[in-house]
C-alpha positions in Angstrom: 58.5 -56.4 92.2 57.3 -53.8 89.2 55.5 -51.0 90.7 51.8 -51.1 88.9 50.7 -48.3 86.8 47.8 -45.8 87.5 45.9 -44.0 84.9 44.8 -40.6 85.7 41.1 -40.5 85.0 40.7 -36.5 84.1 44.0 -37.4 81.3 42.2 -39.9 79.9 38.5 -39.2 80.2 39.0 -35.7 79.0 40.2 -36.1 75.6 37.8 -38.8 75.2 35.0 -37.2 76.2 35.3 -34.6 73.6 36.2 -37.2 71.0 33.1 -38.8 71.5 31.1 -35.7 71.8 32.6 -34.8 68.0 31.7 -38.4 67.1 28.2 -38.2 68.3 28.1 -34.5 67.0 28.8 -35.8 63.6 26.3 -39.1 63.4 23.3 -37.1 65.0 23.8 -33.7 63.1 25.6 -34.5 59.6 26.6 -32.3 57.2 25.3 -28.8 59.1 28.3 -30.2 61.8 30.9 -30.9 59.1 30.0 -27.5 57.2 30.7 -25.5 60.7 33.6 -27.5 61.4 34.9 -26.0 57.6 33.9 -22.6 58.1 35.5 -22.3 61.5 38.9 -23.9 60.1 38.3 -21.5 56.8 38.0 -18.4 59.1 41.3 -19.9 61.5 43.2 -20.5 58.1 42.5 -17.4 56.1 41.7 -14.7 58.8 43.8 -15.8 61.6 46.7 -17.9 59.9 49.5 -15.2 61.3 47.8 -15.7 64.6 48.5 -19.7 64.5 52.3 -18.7 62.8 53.0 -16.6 65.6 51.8 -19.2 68.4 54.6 -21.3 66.5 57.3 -19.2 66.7 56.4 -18.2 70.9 56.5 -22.2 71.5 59.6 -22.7 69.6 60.8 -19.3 71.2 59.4 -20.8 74.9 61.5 -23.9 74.3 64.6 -22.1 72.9 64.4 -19.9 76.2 63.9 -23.5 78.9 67.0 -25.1 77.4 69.3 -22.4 78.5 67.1 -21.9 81.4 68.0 -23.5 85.2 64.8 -24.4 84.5 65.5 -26.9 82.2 67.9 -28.8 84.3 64.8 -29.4 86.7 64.2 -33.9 86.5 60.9 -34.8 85.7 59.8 -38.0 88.5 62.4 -36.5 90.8 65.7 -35.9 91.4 66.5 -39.5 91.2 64.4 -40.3 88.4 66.4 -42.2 85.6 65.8 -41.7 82.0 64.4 -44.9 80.4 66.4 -44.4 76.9 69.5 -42.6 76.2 69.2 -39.5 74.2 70.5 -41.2 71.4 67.6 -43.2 71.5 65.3 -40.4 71.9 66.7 -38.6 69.2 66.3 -41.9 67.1 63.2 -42.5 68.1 61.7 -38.6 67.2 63.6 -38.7 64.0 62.0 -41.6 62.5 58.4 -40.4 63.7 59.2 -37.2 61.9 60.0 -38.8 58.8 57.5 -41.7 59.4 54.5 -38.6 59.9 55.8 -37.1 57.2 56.2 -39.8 54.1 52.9 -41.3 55.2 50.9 -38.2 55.3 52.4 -35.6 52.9 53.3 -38.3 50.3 49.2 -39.0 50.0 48.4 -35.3 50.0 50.4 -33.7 48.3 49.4 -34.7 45.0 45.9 -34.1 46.1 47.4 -30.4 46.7 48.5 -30.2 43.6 45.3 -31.7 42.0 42.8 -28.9 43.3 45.4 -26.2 43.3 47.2 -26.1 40.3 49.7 -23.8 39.7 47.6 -21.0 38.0 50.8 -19.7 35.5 49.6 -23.1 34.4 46.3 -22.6 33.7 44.7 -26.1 34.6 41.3 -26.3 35.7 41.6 -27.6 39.1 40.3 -31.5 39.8 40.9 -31.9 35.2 42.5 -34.9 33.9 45.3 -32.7 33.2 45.6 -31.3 36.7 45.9 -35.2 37.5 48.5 -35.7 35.4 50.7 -32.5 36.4 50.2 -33.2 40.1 51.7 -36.6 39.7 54.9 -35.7 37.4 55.0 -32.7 39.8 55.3 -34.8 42.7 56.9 -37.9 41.7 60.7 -38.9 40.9 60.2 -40.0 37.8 60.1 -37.1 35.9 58.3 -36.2 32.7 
């Protein structure tokens, strides 16, 4: 018989307390929510951005260092735990989220990008017709 799966309340109810908190922050309050919510990514991007780079590089580092690690040779489940898919499959599996996240999401924005931040050698006015027109032969295959 299939062993039934629990749900660990404090992994679910966390995350969706605070989405719903957002949510409700967002309906009751309105645009003074969404203008903090910009400023505080503004002052993250601009005034801390080598801060979130160098977060990065210490994860990837921390990873780097629990592969070669005894560590890393530790089971997760136990030591008789068995791996539902290979790691063919897993590597499968990542590698077509990766270029699933990426296709779906960068190939909307990035003309977007392009739109509002022309190149300035260019001298575009950002969001212009032209600007349009640029991002898209910028960003598509076509060419000119």
């Amino acid at each position: 018989m299939k062993k039934k799966t629990q749900l660990r309340p404090a992994v679910l109810l966390v995350p969706s307390a605070i989405f719903i908190v957002v949510i409700i922050l967002s309906l009751v309050i309105g645009q003074p929510f969404t203008d903090t919510l910009t400023k505080g990514f503004e002052v993250l991007q601009y005034n801390l951005g080598w801060v979130v780079s160098l977060t990065m590089l210490l994860f990837v580092a921390f990873v780097a260092v629990v592969i070669f690690h005894p560590i890393g040779k530790i089971k997760l489940g136990g030591p008789n735990a068995k791996p539902k898919m290979s790691y063919w499959q897993w590597f499968v599996v990542s590698l077509c989220a990766g270029i699933g996240t990426g296709v779906v999401f960068w190939g909307a924005v990035e003309p977007l990008v392009f739109t509002f931040e022309p190149a300035p050698s260019l001298h575009l006015e950002p969001g212009s017709n032209e600007a349009v027109i640029w991002a898209m032969r910028t960003t598509s295959c076509t060419g000119p």
